[in-house]
C-alpha positions in Angstrom: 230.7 41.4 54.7 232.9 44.7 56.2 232.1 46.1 59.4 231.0 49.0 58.0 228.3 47.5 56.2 227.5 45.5 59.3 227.7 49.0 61.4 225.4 50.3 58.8 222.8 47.3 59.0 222.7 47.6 62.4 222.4 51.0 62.7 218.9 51.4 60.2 217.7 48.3 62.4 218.1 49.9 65.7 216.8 53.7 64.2 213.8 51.2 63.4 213.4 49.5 66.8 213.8 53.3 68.4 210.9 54.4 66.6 208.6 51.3 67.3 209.9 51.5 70.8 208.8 54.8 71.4 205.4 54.8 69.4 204.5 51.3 71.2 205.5 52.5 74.5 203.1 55.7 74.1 200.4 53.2 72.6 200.8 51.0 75.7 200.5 54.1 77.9 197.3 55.2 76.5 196.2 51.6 76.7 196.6 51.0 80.1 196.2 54.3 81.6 193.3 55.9 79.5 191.3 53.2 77.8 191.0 50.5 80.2 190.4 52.9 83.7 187.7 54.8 81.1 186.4 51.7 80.1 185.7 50.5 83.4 184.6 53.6 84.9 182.9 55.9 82.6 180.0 55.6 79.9 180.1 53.7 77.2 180.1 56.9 74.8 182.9 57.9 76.0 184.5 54.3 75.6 183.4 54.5 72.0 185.3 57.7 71.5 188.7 56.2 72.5 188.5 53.1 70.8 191.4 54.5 68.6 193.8 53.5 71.0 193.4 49.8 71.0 193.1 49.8 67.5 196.2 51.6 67.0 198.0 49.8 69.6 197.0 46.3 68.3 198.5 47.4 64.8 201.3 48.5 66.0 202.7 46.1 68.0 203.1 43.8 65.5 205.8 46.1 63.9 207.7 46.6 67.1 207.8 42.9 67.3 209.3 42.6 63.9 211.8 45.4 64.6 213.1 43.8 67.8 213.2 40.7 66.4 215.5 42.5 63.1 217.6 44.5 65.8 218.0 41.0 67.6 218.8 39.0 64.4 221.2 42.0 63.5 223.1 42.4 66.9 223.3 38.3 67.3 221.5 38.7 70.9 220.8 35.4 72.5 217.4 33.9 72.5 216.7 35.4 76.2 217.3 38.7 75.6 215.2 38.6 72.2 212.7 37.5 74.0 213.1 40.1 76.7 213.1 42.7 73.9 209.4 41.5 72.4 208.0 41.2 75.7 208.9 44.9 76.5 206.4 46.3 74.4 203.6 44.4 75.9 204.4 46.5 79.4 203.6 50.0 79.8 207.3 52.0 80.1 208.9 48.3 79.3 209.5 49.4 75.7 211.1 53.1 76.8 213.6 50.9 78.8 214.7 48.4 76.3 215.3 51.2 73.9 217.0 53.1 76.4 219.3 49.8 76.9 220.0 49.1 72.9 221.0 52.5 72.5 223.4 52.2 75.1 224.9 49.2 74.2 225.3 49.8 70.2 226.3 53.8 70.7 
């Protein structure tokens, strides 16, 4: 395969993981920083009307999981820092990071 086609390969997988990144950070966000506190604090009406966020969140996820893993896969990254890069979505801002750190390496 050329190096173009490689550049190219890489390049759709890391748009991918930048999108999953960012829409899996802001899910984690709302997660931790809306849902859970309101869930604790306030009534349980009010609970009800934000259980969008975990549901979104839990179906998202997934996706960024498979995009790291495809951006991992396509920029031969050791089995530590794949793992790293799965693991940032689970952390509020972890995600932002890692995508900050595969643009910079691959741009």
């Amino acid at each position: 395969m050329s190096d173009q086609g490689n550049e190219s390969n890489l390049s759709g997988a890391l748009k991918r993981f930048r999108v999953m990144a960012f829409v899996s950070g802001t899910m984690s966000l709302l997660l931790w920083f809306i849902y859970v506190p309101i869930g604790q604090l306030a009534s349980s009406d009010l609970k009800e009307q934000l259980l969008w966020i975990p549901l979104i969140h839990g179906y998202t996820y997934p996706f960024y999981v498979f995009t790291a893993l495809h951006l991992s896969v396509k920029a031969r990254y050791s089995l530590q820092k794949m793992i790293i890069f799965i693991l940032a979505g689970t952390l509020p801002v972890a995600s932002f990071i890692a995508e900050r750190r595969a643009v910079k390496e691959h741009m």
